[in-house]
N, C-alpha and C positions, 0 to 999 in steps of 0.2 A: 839455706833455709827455705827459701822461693822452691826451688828444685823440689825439694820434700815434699812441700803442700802441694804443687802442683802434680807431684807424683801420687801421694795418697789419695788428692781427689781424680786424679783420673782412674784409678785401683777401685776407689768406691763407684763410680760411673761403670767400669766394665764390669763389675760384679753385680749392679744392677740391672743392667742390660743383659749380660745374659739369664740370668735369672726370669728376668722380663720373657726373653726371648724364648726361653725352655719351657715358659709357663704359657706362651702361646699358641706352643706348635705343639702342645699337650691338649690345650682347651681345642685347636685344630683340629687335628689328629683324633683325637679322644681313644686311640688305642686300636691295634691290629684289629681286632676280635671285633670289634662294633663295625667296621669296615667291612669286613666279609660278609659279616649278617645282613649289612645294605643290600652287598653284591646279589650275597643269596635272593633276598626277596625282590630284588630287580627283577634277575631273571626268570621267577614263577611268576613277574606280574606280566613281563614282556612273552613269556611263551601263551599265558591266555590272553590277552592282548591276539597276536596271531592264532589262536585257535579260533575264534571268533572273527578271524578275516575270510570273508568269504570269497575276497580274489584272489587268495593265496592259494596255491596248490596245495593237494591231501599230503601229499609226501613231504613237502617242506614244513608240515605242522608237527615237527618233531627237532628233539631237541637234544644233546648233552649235558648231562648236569656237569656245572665245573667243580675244578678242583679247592678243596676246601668246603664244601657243602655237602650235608648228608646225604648218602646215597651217589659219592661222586661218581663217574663215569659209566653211569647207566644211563639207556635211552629213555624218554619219556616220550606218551604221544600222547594226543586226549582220547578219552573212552569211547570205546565203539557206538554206545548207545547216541555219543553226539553226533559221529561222522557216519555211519552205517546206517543205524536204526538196533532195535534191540527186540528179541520176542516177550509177548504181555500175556498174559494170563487175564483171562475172561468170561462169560458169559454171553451166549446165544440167546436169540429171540426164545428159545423151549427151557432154555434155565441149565444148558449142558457146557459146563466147561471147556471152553475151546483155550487153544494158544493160537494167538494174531502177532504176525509181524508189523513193528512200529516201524513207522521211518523216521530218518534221522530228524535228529533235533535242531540241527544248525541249517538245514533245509526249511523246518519250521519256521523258525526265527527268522529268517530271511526274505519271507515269503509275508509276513506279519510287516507292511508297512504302517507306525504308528504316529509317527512327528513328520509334521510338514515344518521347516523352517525356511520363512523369504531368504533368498540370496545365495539356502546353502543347499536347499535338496530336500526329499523325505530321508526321515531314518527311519530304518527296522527294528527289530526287539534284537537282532544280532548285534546292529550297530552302536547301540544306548549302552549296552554289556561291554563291549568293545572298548568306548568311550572311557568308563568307569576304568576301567584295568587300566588304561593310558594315564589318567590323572595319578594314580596309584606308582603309575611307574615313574614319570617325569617326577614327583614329589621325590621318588627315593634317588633318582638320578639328580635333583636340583643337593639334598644331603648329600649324598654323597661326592659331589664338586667339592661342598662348601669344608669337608673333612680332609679334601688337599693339601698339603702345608705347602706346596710349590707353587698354589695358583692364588693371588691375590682377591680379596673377597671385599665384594660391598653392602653394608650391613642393606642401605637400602634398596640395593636392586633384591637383592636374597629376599628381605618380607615382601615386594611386589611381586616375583616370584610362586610365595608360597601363597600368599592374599590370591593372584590368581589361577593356580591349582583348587584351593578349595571354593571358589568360584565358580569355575568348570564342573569340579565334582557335583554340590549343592544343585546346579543345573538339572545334572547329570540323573541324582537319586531326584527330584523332582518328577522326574518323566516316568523315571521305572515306578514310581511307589502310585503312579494311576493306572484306575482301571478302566479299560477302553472297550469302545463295541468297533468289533471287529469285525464287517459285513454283518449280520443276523447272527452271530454269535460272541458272548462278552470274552474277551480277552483282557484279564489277569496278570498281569508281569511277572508278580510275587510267586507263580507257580510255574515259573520258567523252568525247563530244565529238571522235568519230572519233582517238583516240589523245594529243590533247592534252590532255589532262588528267594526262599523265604528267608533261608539260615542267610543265604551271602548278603541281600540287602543289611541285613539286621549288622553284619557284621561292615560293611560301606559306612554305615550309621556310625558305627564305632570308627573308624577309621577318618571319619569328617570331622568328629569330636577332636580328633588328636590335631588333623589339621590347624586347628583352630588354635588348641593348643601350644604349636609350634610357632605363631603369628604372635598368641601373646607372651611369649618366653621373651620376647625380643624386647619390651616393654618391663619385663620385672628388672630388681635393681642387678648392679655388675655380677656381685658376688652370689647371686642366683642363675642369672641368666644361663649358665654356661649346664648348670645342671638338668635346668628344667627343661634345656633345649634336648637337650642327649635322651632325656627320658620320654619325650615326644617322638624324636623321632626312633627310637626303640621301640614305641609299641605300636608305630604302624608298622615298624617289620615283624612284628609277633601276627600283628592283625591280619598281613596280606599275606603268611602261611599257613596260619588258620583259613581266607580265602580260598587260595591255594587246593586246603585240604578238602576243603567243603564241595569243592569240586569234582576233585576226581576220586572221592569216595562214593560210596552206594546211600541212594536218596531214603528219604522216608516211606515207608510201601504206603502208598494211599488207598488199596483197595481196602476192604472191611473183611475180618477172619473171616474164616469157615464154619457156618454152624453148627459141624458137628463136632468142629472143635471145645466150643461151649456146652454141646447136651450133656444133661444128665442121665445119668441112666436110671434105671428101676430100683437096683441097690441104694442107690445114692438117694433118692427120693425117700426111700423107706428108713432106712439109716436119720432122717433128718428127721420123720415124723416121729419116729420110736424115741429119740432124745426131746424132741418139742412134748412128747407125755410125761414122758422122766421127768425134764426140767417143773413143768406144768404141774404134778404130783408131788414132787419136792416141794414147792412154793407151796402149795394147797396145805398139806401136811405141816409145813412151819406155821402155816395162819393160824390153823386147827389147835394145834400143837400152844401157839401163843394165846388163845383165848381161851383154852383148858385152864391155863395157869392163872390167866386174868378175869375167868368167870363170876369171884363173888366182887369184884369192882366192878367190874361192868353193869352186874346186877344191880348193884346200888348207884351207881350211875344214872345208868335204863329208868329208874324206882323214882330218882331222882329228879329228873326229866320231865316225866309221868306229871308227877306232882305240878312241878313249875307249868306246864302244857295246859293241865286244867287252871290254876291260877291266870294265865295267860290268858284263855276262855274266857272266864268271869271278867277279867279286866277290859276284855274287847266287848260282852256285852255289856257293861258300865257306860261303854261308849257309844252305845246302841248300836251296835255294828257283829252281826254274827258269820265271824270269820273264822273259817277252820286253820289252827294250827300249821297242822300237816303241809297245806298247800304252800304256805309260807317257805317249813323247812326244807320238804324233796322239792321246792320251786327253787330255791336258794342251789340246793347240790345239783338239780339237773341242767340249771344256766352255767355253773362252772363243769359240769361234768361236759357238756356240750361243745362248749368254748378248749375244754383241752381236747377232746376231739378231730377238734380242724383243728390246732395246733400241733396234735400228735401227728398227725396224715402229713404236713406239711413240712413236718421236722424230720419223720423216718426215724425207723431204725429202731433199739432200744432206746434213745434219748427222747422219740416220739413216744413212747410208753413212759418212761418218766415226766415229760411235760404231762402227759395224761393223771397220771400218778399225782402229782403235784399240785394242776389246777383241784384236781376233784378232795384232796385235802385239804385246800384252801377253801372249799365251797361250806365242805363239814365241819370248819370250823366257825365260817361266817352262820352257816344255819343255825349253830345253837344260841347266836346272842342275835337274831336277826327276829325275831318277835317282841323282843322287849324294848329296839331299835323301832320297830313298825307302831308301835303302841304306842312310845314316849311321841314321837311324830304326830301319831295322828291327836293324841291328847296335846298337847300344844297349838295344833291346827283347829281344834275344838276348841282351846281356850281363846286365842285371838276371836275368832269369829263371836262368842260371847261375849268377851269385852266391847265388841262393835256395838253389841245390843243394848248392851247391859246399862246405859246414861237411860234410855227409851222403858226401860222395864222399872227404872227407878222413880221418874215421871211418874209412868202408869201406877205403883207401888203409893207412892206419896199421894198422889188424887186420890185414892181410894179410899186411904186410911181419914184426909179431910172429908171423904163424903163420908164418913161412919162405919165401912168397914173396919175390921177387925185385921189382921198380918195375914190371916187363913185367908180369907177372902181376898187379900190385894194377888197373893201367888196363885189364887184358881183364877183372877181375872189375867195374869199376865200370861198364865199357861192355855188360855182360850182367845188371846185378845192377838198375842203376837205369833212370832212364826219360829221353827226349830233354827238352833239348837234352844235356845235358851226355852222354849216353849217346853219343849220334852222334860228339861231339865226340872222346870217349876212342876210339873205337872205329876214328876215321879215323886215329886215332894209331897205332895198332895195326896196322893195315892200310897205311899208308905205312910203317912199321918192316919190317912184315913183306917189302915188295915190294921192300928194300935200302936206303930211308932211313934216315941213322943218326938214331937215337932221338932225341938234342939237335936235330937236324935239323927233325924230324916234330914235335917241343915248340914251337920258333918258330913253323911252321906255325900250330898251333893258337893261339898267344898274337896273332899277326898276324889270326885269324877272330874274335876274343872281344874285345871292348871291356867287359874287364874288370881291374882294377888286383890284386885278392887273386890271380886266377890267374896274374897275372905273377911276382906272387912263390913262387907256388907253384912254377913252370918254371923259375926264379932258380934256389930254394935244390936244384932236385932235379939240375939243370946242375952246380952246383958241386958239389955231392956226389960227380955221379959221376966229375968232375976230379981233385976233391981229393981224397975219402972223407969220411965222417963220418956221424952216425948217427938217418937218416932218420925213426924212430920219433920224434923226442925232437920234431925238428924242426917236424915235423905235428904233434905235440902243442900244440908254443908256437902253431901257425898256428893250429890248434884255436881255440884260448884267446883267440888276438890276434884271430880272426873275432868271436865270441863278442861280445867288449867292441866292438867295434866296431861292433855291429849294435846290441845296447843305445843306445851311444850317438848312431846313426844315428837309430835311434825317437825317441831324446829329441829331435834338432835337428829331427824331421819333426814332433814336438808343438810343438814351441815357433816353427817357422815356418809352422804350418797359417794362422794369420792373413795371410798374408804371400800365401800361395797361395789363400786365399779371395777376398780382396780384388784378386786377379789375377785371378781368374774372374768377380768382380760388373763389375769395370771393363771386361770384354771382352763379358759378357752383358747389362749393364742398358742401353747406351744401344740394341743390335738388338732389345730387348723394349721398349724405349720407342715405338722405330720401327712395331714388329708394331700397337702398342695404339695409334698416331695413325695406322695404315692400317685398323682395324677402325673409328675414328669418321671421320675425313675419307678415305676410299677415292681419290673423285675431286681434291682437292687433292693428295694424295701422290704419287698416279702422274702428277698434269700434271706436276710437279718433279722428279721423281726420275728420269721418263723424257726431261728434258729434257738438253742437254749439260754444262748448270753443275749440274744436281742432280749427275748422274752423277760429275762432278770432285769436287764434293762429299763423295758418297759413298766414291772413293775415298781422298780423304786423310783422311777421318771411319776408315775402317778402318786404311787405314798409320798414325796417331796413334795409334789403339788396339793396335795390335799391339806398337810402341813403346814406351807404358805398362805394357802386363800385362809386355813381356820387363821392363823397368825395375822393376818390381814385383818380381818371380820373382825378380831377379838379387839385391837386397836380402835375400832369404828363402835365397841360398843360402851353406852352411859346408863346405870343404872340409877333409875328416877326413886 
């Protein structure tokens, strides 16, 4: 019985052990096919590695691709233009097309001494490049040891290892990614290599990521680790054949076409205008075409208008103020017409004529309600400033009628005695009494010009008076009195809602001073946006929002007495 148990658990022990065993030289191993793709990308990093030695001989910068990698058993060298030089296509002092021969690139780079390092030497722009390709390769040669299943691995030496690969790299793209002056001339790294050096760094960049990568694989838990590691190092070998590639393809041409590849010709000019009339004629004709059909609305619109424009008149001279309409309305559409103007210039294109389009219908629609906006304003700003007066006109009022004037008499002394508005105001009273308006008459008048609540009741109580009778000194006295406390207490509710009315001015001024102060550091960012069509929409529901708040704010802060 002993026999048996010690036999089944030794049965269970081999079967976990191997098991064990198959599942580590698996996670090892991680399969033929990832192995070769190391190999591969080893040896393109170790062949630019050596094209970039400049003590190596021209002819030993050639190589065999091996077996197992695309393009097996063909020779590779690097491109003429780096070990030769190559011809350039250019321009003469007279503006004549010439071809120049360039000299090699790798004579350049060599000759570009850019890092002084104590202890170890100056480097060149060939040497930094060089460097880079080495880290790239020791990285795939450190992987590909660690996918041995014959050679013992230590987790901790492998991440010092990799820790100091990307290390070196980080170094490495440090140096290349400044721009240096080079004797009296600035020397650029990123346009190493007739402009490929922009793509290769960019791609270094990507390959330091993965480094990194590869360091924290070793940190996630067991049953990740093994994945995240393989996928790390799988896309530095995608990255360093993309490298690779980027090399020994053809760069980006940096010179500027040829202009006559861009002219127009004479057809092509005229072709554009004859459709700019067309289109232009079409549009004109649908306008035409749409206010044919909307002629007798428009008319009674027009008719409309008209009417309210004079109404409008008379109500500005009510206010003794003779203001022309007109200037109001085309002042209203020419500040939006203007405004989409430099919006349009700025945006381009047809969306430029759309923002035009847009503002200047916004303009026309504010102008039609933008007189009776200017009116209620300024009739409100007439009535405060009367009510300032209006306790002093009451005084003056009540004395007189104690010295034996009559009502007539106290409004010609107040209309002579004090200063406008309220003066004008007494004095058209006066002046319409005298020309046969009855006096209660000439009082509405004025209560209908004044948007003010005390002087209503002042024309109340002196109406009824002269109805009923009763005695007008006393009256004005209590108005006196009843002005009095009620201005007191006006000051109080205006101390006690100034917060209310602050906070309605920061809300309406801090986010346009925010705006001013990220147009004084990013200038060009701000106007690409803001002169765009979504900036623009933006902007204006950024202000209808705000105008919405401060009213919401104010309304909060206001007590009616």
């Amino acid at each position: 019985m002993k026999n048996k148990i010690f036999l089944l658990i030794f049965a269970v022990m081999f079967v976990f052990g191997a098991v064990f065993s198959a599942a580590d030289a698996q996670a090892r191993a991680l399969g033929k096919n990832d192995k070769k793709r190391i190999e591969c990308a080893m040896f393109k990093m170790l062949f630019l590695a050596q094209a970039f030695d400049v003590n190596m001989p021209v002819d030993k910068k050639q190589a065999q691709v091996p077996t197992g990698c695309p393009a097996a058993g063909t020779t590779i060298k690097p491109p003429k233009w780096f070990l030769e030089g190559q011809d350039v296509k250019t321009k003469d002092s007279s503006g004549k097309a010439v071809t120049v021969r360039k000299g090699a690139e790798l004579d350049r780079m060599d000759k570009a001494k850019v890092v002084y390092v104590p202890g170890e030497g100056t480097y060149s722009e060939a040497d930094l490049w060089r460097q880079a390709f080495s880290n790239v390769y020791l990285y795939l040669e450190r992987a590909n040891s660690s996918m041995d299943p014959t050679k013992p691995i230590s987790i901790d030496q492998l991440v010092r290892g990799y820790v100091g690969n990307r290390i070196n790299l980080v170094a490495t793209l440090d140096r290349l990614n400044k721009d240096l002056l080079f004797g009296s001339k600035p020397l650029i790294m990123k346009d190493s290599m007739d402009g490929r050096g922009r793509a290769m760094l960019a791609t270094l960049e990507l390959i330091n990521n993965e480094f990194f990568s590869t360091i924290e694989a070793f940190s996630s838990p067991l049953n990740e680790r093994e994945d995240k590691y393989r996928q790390a190092v799988q896309a530095v070998v995608v990255l360093s054949n993309q490298l690779y590639s980027e090399f020994m393809t053809s760069a980006i041409p940096t010179f500027p076409p040829d202009p006559k590849e861009l002219k127009t010709t004479a057809a092509d000019r005229l072709m554009f205008w004859v459709m700019l009339l067309i289109g232009s004629g079409l549009a004109g004709l649908s306008v035409y075409l749409y206010l044919e059909v909307k002629r007798q609305s428009i008319a009674i619109m027009v008719e409309d208008y008209r009417d309210k424009s004079i109404t409008w008149a008379e109500a500005f001279n009510r206010q003794f103020l003779a203001i022309d309409i007109r200037y109001i309305v085309f002042g209203t559409i020419g500040a939006f017409g203007l405004f989409g103007i430099v919006a349009g210039i700025n945006t381009g294109g047809f969306s430029g004529v759309f923002v035009f389009i847009v503002f200047t219908a916004i303009g026309v629609f504010l102008s039609i309600r933008m007189p009776e906006a200017v009116l209620e304003s300024l009739k409100k700003a007439r009535g405060r400033k009367i009510n300032a007066q209006l306790m002093d006109a009451l005084i003056l009022l009540s004395n007189s009628l104690r010295s034996g004037m009559d009502i007539v008499q106290g409004f010609e002394k107040v209309s002579t005695e004090m200063r406008p508005p309220i003066a004008d105001e007494f004095g058209l009273v006066i002046k319409n009494y005298q020309l046969g308006t009855p006096f209660e008459k000439a009082l509405d008048g004025m209560n209908d010009r004044i948007d003010s609540r005390m002087l209503s009741y002042i024309i109340k109580a002196i109406v009824i008076q002269r109805q009923v009778g009763g005695n007008l000194t006393v009256i004005f006295a209590r108005l006196v009195e009843n002005i009095r406390e009620e201005s007191k207490l006006e000051e109080k509710l205006q101390a006690m809602t100034a917060q209310q009315k602050i906070q309605a001015i920061v809300v309406g001024i801090m986010p346009f001073l925010m705006l001013g102060v990220m147009f004084m550091f990013r200038p060009d960012e701000m106007i690409s946006f803001y002169g765009s069509p979504i900036g623009m929409i933006v902007l204006m529901v950024c202000v209808i929002w705000i105008g919405i708040g401060m009213k919401i704010i104010k309304k909060t802060g206001e007590v009616k007495i």
